[in-house]
C-alpha positions as CSV (number, residue, x, y, z in Angstrom):
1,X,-29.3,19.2,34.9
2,X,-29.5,16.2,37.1
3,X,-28.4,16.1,40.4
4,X,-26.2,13.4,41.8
5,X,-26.5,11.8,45.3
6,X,-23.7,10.3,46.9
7,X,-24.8,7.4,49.4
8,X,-22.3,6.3,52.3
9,X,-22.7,3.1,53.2
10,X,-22.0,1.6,56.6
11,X,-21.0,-2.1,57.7
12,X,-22.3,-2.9,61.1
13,X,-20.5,-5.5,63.2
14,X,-22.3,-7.7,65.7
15,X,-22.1,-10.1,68.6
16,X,-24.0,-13.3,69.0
17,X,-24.2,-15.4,72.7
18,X,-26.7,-17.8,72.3
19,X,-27.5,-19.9,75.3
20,X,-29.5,-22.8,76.6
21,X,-31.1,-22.6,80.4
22,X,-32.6,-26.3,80.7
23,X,-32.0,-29.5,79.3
24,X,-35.5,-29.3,78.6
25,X,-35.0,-26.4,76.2
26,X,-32.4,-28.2,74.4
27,X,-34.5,-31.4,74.3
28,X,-37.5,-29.6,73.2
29,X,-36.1,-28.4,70.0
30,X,-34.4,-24.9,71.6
31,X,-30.2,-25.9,71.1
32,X,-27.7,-23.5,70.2
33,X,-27.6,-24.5,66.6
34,X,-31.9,-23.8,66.4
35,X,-31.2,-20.9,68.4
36,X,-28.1,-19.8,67.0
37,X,-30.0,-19.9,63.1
38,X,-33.1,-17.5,64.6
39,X,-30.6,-14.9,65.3
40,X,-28.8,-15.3,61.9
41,X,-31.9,-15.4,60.0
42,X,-33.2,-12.2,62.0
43,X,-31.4,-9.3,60.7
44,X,-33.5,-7.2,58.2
45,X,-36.9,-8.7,59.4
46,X,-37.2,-5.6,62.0
């Protein structure tokens, strides 16, 4: 007899603040939008 297992799955919300300190660091290829896709693209990779 096989025994079934019953997975719960949960959703997690989050929040994302991205921010730029310099003009440098948005000059230098560090924007939101380059910074704002690292955090997307983060998830799961931990």
């Amino acid at each position: 007899m096989k025994h079934e297992q019953k997975m719960e799955v949960t959703q997690l919300k989050a929040v994302i603040y991205c921010r730029v300190s310099s003009t440098k660091q948005k000059l230098d290829g560090g924007g939101l939008e380059s910074r704002d896709q690292c955090i997307r693209d983060a998830p799961g990779k931990a």
